[in-house]
PyMOL commands that place a pseudoatom at each C-alpha (Angstrom):
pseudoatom trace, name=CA, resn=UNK, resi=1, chain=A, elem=C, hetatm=0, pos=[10.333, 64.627, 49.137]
pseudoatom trace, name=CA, resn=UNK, resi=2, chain=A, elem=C, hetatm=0, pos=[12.526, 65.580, 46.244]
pseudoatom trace, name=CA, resn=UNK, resi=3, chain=A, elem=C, hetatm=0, pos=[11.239, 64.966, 42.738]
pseudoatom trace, name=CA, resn=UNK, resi=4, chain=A, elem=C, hetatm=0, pos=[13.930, 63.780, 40.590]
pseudoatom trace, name=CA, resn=UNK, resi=5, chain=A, elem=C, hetatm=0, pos=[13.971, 65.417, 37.096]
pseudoatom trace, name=CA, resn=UNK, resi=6, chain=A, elem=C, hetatm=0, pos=[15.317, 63.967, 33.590]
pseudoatom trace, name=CA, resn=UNK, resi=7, chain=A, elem=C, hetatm=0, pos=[17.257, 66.081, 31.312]
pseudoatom trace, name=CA, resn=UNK, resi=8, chain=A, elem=C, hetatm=0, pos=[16.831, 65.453, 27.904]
pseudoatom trace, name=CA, resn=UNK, resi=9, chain=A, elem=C, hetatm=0, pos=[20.039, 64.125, 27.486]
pseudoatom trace, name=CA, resn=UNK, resi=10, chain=A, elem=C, hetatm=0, pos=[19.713, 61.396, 29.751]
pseudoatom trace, name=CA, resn=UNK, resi=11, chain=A, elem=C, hetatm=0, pos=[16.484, 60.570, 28.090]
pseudoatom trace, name=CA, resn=UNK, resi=12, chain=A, elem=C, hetatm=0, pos=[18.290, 59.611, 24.794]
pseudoatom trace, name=CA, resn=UNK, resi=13, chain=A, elem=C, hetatm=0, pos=[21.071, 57.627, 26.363]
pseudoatom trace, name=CA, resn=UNK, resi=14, chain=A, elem=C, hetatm=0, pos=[20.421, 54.158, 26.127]
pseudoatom trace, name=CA, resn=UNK, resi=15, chain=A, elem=C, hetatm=0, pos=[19.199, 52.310, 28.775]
pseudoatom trace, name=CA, resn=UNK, resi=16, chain=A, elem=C, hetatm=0, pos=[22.527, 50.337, 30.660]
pseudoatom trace, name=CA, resn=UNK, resi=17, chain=A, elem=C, hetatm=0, pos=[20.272, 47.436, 31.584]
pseudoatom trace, name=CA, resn=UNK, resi=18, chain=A, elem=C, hetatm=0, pos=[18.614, 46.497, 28.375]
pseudoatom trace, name=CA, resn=UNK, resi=19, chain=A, elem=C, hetatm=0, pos=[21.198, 47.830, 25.993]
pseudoatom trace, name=CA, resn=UNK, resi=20, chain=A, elem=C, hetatm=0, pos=[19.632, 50.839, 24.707]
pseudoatom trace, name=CA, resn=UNK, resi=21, chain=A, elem=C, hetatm=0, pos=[16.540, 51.786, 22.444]
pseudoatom trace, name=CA, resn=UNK, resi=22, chain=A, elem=C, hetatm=0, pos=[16.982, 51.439, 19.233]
pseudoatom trace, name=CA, resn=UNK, resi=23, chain=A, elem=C, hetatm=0, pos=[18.488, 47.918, 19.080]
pseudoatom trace, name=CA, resn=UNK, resi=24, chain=A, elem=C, hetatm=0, pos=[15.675, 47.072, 20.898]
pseudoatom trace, name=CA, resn=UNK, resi=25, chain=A, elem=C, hetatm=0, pos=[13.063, 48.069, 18.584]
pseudoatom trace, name=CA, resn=UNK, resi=26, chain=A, elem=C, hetatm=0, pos=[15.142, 46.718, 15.509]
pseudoatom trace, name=CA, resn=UNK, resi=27, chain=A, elem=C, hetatm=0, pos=[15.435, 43.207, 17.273]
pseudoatom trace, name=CA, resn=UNK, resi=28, chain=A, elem=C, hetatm=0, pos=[11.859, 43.629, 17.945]
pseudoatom trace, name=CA, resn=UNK, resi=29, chain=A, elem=C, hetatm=0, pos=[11.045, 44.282, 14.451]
pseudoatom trace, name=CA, resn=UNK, resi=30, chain=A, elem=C, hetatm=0, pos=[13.134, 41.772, 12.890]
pseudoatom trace, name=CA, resn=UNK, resi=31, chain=A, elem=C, hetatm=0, pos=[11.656, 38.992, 15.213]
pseudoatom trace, name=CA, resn=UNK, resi=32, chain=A, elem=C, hetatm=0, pos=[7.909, 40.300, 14.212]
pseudoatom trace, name=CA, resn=UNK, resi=33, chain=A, elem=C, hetatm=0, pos=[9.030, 39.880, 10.293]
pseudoatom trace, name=CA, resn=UNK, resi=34, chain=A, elem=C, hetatm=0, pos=[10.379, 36.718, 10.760]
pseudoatom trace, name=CA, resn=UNK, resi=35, chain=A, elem=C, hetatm=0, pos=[7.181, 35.017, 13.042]
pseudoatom trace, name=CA, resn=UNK, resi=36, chain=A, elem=C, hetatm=0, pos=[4.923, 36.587, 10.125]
pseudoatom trace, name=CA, resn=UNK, resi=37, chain=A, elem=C, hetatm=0, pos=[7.166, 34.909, 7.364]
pseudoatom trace, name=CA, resn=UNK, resi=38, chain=A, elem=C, hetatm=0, pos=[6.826, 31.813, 9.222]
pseudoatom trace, name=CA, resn=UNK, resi=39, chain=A, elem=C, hetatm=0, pos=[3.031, 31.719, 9.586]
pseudoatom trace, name=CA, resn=UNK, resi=40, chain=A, elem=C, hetatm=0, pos=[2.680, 32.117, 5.515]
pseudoatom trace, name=CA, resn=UNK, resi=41, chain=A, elem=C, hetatm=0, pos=[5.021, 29.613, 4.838]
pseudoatom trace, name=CA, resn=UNK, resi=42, chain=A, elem=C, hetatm=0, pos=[3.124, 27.613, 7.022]
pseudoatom trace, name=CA, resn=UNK, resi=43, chain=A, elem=C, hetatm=0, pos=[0.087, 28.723, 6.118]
pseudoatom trace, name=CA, resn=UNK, resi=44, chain=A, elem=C, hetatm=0, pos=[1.013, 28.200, 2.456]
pseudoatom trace, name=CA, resn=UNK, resi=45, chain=A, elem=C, hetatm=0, pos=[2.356, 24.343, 2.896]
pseudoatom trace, name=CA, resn=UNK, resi=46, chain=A, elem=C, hetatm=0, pos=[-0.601, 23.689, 4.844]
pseudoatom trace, name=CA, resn=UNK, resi=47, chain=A, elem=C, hetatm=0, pos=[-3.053, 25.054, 1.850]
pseudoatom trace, name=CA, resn=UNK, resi=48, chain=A, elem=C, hetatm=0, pos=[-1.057, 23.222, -0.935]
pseudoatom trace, name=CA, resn=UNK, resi=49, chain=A, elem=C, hetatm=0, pos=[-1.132, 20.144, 1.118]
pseudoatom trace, name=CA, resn=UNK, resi=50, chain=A, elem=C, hetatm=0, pos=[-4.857, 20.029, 1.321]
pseudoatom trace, name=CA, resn=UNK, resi=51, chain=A, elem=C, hetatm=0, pos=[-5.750, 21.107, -2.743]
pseudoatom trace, name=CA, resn=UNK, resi=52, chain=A, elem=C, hetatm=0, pos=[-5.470, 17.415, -3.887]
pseudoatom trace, name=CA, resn=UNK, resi=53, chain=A, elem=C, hetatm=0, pos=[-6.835, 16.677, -7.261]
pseudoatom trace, name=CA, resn=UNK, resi=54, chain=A, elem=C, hetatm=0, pos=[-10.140, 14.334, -6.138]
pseudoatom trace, name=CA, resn=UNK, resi=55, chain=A, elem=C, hetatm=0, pos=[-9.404, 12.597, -9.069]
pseudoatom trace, name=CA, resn=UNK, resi=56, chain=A, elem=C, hetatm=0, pos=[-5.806, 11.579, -8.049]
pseudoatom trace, name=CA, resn=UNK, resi=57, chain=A, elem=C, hetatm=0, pos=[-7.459, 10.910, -4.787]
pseudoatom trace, name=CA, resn=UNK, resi=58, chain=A, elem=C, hetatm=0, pos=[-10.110, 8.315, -5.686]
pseudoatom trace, name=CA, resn=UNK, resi=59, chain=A, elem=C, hetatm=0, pos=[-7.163, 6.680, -8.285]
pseudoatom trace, name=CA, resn=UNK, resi=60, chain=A, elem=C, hetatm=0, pos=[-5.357, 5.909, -5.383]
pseudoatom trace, name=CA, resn=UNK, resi=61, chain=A, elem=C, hetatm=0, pos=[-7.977, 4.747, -3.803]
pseudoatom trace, name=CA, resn=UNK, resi=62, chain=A, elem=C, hetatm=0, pos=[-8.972, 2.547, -6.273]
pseudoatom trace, name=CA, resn=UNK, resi=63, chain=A, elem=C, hetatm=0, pos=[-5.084, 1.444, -6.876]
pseudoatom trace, name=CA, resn=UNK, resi=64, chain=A, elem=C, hetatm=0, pos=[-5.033, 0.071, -2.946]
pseudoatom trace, name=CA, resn=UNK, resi=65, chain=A, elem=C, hetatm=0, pos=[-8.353, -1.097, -3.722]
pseudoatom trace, name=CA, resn=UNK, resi=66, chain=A, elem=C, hetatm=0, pos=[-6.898, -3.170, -6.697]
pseudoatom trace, name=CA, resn=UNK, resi=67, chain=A, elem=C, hetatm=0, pos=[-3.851, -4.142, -4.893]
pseudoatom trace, name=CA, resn=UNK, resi=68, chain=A, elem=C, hetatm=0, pos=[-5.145, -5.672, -1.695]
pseudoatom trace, name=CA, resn=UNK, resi=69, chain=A, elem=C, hetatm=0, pos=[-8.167, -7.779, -3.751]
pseudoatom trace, name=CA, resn=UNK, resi=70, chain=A, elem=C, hetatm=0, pos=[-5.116, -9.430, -6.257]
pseudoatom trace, name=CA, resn=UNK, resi=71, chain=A, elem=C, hetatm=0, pos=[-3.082, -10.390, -3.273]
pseudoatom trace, name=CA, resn=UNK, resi=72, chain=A, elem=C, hetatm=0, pos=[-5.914, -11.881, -1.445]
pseudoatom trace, name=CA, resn=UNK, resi=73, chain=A, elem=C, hetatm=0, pos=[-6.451, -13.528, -4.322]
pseudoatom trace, name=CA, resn=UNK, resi=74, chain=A, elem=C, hetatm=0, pos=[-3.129, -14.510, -5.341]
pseudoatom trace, name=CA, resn=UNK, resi=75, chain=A, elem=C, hetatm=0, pos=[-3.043, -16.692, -2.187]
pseudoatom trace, name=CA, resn=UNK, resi=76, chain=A, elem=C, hetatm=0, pos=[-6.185, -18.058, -2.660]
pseudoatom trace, name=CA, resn=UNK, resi=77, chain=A, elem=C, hetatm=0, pos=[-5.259, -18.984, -6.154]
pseudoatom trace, name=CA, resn=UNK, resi=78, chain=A, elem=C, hetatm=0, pos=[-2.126, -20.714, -4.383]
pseudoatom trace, name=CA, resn=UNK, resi=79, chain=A, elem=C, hetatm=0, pos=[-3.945, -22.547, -1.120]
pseudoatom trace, name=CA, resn=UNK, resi=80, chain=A, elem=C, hetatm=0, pos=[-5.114, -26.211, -1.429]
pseudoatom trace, name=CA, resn=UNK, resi=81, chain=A, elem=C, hetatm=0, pos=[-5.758, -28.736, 1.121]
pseudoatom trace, name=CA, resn=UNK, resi=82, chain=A, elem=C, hetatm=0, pos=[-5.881, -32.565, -0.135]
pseudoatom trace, name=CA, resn=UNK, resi=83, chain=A, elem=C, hetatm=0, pos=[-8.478, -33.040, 2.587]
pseudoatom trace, name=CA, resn=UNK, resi=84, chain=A, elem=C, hetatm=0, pos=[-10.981, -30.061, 1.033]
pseudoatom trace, name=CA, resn=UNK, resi=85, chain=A, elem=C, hetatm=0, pos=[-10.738, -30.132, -3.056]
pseudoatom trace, name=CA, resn=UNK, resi=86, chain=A, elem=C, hetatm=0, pos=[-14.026, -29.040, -3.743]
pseudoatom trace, name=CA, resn=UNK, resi=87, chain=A, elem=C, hetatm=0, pos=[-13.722, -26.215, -1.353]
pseudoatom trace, name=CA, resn=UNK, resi=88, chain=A, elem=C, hetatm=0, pos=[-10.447, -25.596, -2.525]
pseudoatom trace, name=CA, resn=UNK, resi=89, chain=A, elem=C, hetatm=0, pos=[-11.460, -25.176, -6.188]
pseudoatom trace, name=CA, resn=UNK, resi=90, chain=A, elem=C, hetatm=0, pos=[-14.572, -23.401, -4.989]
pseudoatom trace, name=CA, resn=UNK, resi=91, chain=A, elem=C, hetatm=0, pos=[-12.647, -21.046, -3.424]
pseudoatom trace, name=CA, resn=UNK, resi=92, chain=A, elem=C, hetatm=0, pos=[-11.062, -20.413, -6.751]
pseudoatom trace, name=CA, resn=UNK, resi=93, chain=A, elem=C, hetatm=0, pos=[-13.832, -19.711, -8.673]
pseudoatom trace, name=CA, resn=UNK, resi=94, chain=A, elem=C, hetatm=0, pos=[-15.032, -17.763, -6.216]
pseudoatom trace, name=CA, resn=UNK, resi=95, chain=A, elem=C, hetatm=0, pos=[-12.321, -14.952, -7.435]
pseudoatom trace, name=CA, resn=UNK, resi=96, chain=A, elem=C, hetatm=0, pos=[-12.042, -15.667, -10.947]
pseudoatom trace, name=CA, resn=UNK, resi=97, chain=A, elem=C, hetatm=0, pos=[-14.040, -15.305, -14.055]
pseudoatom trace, name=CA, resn=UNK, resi=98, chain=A, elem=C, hetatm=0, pos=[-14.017, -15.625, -17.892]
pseudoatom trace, name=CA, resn=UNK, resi=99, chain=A, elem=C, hetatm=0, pos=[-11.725, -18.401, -19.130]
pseudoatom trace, name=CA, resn=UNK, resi=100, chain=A, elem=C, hetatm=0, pos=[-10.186, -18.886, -15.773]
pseudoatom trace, name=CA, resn=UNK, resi=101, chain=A, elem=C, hetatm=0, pos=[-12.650, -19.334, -14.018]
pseudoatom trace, name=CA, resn=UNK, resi=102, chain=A, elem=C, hetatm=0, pos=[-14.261, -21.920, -16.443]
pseudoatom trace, name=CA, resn=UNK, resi=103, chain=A, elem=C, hetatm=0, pos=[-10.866, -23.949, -16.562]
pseudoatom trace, name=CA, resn=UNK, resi=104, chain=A, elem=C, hetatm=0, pos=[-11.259, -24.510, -12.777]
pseudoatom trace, name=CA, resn=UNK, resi=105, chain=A, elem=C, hetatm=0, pos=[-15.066, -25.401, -13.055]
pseudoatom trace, name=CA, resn=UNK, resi=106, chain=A, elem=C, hetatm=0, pos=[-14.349, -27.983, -15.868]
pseudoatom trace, name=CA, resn=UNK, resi=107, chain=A, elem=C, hetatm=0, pos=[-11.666, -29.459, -13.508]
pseudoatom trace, name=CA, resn=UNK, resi=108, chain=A, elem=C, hetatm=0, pos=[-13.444, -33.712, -13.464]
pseudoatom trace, name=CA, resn=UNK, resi=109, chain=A, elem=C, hetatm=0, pos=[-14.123, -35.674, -10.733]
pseudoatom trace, name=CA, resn=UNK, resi=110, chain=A, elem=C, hetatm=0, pos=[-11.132, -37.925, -11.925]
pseudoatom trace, name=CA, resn=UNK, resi=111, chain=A, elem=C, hetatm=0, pos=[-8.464, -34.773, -11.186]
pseudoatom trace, name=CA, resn=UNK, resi=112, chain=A, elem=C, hetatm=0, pos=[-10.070, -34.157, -8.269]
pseudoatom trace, name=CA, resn=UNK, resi=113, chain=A, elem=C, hetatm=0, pos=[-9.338, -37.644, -7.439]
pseudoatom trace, name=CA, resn=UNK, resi=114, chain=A, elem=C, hetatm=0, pos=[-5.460, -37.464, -8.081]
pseudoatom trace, name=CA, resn=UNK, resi=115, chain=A, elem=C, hetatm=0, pos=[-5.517, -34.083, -6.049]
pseudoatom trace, name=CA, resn=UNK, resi=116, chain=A, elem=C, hetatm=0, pos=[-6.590, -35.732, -3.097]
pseudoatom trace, name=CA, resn=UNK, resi=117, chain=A, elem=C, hetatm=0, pos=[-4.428, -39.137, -3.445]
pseudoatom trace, name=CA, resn=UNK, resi=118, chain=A, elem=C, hetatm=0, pos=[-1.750, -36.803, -3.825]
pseudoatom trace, name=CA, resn=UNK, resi=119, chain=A, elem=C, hetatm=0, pos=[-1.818, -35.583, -0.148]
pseudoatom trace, name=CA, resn=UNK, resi=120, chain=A, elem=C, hetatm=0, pos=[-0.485, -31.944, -0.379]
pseudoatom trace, name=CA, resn=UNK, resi=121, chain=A, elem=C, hetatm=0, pos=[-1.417, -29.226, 1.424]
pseudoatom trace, name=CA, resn=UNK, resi=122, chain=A, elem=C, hetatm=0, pos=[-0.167, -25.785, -0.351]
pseudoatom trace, name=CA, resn=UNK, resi=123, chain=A, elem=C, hetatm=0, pos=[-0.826, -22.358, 1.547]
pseudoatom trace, name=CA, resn=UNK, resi=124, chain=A, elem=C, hetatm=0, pos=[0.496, -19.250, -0.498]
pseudoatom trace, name=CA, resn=UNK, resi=125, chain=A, elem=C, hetatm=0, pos=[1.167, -16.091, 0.450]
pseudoatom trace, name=CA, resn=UNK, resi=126, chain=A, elem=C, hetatm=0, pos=[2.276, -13.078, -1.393]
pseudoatom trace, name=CA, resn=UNK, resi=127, chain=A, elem=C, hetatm=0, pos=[5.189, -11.069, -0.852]
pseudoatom trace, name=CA, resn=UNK, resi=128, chain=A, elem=C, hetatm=0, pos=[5.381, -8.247, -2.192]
pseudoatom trace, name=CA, resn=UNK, resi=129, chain=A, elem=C, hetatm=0, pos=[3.060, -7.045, -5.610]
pseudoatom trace, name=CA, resn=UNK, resi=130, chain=A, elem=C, hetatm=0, pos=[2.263, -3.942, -7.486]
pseudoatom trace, name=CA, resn=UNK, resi=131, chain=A, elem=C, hetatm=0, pos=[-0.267, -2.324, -10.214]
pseudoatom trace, name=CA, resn=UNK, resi=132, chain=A, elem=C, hetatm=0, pos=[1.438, -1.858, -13.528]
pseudoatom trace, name=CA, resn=UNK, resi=133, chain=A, elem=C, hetatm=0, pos=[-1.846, -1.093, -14.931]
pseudoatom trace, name=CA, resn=UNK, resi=134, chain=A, elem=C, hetatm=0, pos=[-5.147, 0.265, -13.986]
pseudoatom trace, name=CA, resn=UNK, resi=135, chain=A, elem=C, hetatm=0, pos=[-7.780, 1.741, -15.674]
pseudoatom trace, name=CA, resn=UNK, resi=136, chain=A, elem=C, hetatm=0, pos=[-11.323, 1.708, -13.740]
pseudoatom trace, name=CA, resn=UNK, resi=137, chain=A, elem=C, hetatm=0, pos=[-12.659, -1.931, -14.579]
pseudoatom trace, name=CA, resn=UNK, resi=138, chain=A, elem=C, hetatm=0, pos=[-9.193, -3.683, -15.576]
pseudoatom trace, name=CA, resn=UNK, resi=139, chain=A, elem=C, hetatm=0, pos=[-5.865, -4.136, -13.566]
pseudoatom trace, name=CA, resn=UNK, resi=140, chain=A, elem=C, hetatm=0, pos=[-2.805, -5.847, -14.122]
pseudoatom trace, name=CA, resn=UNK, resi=141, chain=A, elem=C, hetatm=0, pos=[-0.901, -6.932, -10.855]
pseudoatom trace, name=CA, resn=UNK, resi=142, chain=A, elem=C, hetatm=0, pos=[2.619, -8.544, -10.825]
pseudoatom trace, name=CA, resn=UNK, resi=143, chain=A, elem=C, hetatm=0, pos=[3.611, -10.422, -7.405]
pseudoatom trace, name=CA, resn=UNK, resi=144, chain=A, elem=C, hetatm=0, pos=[6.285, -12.343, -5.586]
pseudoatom trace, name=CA, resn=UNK, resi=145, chain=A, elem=C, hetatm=0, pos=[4.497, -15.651, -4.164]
pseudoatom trace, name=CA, resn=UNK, resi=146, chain=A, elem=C, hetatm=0, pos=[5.782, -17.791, -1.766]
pseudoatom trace, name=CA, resn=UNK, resi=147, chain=A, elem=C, hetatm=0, pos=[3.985, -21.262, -1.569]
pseudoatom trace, name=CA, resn=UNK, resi=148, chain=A, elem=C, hetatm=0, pos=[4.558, -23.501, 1.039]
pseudoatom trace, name=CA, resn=UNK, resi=149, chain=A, elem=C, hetatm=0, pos=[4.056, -27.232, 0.346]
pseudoatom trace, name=CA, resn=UNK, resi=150, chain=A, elem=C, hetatm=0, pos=[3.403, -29.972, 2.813]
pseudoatom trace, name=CA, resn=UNK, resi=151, chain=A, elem=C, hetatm=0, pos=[3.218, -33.750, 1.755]
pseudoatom trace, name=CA, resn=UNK, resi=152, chain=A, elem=C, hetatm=0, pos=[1.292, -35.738, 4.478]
pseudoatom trace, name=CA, resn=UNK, resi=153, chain=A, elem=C, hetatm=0, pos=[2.743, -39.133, 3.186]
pseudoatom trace, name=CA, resn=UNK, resi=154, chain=A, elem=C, hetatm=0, pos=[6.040, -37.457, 4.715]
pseudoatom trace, name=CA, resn=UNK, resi=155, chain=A, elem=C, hetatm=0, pos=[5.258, -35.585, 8.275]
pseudoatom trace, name=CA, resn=UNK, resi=156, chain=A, elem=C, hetatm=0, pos=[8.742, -36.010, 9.356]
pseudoatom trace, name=CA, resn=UNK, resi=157, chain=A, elem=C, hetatm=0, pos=[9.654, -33.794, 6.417]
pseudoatom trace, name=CA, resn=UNK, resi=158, chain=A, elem=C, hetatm=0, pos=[10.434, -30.145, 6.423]
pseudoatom trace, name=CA, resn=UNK, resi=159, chain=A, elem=C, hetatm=0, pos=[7.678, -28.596, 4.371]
pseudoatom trace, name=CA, resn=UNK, resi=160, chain=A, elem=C, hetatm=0, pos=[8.972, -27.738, 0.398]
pseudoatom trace, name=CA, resn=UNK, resi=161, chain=A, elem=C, hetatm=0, pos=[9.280, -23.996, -0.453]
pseudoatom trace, name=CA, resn=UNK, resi=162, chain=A, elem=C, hetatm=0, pos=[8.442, -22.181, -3.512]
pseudoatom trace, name=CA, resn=UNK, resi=163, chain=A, elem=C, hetatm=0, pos=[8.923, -18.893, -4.777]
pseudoatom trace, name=CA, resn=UNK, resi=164, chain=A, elem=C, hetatm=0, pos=[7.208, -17.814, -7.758]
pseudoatom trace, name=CA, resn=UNK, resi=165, chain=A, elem=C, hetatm=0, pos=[6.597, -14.408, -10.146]
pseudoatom trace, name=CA, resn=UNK, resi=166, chain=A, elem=C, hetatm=0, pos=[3.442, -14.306, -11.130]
pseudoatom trace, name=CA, resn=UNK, resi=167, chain=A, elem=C, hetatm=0, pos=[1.134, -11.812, -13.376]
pseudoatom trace, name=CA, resn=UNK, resi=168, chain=A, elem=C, hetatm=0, pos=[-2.533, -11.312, -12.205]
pseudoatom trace, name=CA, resn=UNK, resi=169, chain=A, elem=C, hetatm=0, pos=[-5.448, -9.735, -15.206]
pseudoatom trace, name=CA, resn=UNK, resi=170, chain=A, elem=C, hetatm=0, pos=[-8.113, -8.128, -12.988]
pseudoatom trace, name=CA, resn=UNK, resi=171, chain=A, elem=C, hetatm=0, pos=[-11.444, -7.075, -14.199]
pseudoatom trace, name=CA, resn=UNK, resi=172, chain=A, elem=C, hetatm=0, pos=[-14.611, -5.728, -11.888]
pseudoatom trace, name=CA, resn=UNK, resi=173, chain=A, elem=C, hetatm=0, pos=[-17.404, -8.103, -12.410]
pseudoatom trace, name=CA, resn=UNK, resi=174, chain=A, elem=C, hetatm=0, pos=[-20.709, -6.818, -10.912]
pseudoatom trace, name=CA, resn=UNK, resi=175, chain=A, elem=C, hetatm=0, pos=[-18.695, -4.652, -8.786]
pseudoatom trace, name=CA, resn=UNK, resi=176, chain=A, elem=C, hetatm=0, pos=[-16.130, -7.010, -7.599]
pseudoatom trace, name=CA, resn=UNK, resi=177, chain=A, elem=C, hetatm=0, pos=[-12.322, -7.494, -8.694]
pseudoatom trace, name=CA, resn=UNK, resi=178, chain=A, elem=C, hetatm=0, pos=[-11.957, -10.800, -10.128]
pseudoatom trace, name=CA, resn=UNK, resi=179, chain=A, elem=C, hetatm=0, pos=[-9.037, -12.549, -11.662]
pseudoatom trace, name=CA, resn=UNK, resi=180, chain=A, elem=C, hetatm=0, pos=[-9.670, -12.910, -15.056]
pseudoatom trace, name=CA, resn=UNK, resi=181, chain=A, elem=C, hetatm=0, pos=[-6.112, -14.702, -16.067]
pseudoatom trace, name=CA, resn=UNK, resi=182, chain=A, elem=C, hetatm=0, pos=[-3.359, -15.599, -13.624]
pseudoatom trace, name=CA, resn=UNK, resi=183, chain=A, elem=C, hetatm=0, pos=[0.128, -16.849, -14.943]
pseudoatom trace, name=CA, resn=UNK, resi=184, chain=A, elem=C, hetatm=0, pos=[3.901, -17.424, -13.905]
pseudoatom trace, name=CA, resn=UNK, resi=185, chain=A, elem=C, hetatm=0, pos=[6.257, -15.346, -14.796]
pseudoatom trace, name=CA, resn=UNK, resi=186, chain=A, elem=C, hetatm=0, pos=[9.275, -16.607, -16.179]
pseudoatom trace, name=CA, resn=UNK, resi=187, chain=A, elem=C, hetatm=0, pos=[12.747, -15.649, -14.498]
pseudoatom trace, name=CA, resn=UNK, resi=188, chain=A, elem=C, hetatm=0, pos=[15.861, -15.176, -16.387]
pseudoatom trace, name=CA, resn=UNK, resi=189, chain=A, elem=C, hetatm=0, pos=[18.945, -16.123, -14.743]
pseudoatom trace, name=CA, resn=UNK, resi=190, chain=A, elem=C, hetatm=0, pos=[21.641, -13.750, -16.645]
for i in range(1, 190): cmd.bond("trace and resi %d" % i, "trace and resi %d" % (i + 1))
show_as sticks, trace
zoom trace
């Protein structure tokens, strides 16, 4: 058996499969450089993404908070049934307070009356709404309504459609958002 011997020569020739040493290592290199200037980017987005401010944190929270109460009761503020008035109106003092919520509570027996003769049946529902203000017991919500009407005198009639703007004055009562003043807004038609 013959041993086969490398000159030194050969040794520094680059290698005709892989294309030779040195690129090798360079490519090599570069590719290390670039994985580790990956991983602290990464590393860097993923550390700024968690340092939130708790504070901003819990004012969000308290903005959805504020947001989802007022629409809920938006529409409640907007829903009566001919057939339930005192529930109706008990439903909205149920979310109100202050001046509101003794307007609807000094509502008389007579009104109640023509509610019911009346025979509608109004459902709202908002459609879009957003904080403008917010401090941690008061809120100001603005909000597209959309209330539905349906006159049971006429139940061959297509039910009556109405889209208001309307401004919501939130305050926590006893830990609860209540509406403390709810108005329409006025559109002007430029």
């Amino acid at each position: 058996m013959e041993e086969s011997t490398i000159s030194d020569d050969e040794r520094d020739r680059p290698d005709p499969v892989t294309g030779g040493g040195g690129n090798r290592t360079a490519i090599e290199l570069g590719l290390a450089v670039l994985a580790a200037v990956v991983l602290v980017v990464g590393l860097v987005s993923w550390w700024r993404a968690g340092d939130h401010d708790a504070a901003d944190v819990d004012r969000a929270q308290l903005r959805d908070t504020v947001l989802i109460t007022a629409r809920s009761h938006i529409e409640t503020m907007n829903t009566l049934d001919f057939n339930d008035i005192d529930g109706g109106l008990d439903k909205w003092e149920d979310v109100s307070t202050g001046t509101l919520k003794d307007q609807i509570a000094a509502t008389d027996a007579e009104t109640r009356k023509l509610m019911a003769e009346r025979g509608m049946i109004s459902t709202g529902k908002v459609t879009d709404a957003a904080v403008v203000d917010l401090t941690s017991s008061t809120a100001t919500v603005i909000a597209s309504v959309e209330t539905t009407v349906v006159d049971s005198a006429k139940p061959d009639q297509a039910p009556t459609v109405k889209r208001n703007r309307m401004a919501a004055d939130l305050v926590k009562v006893g830990g609860r958002w209540l509406l403390e003043a709810l108005d329409q807004v006025a559109v002007s038609r430029s």
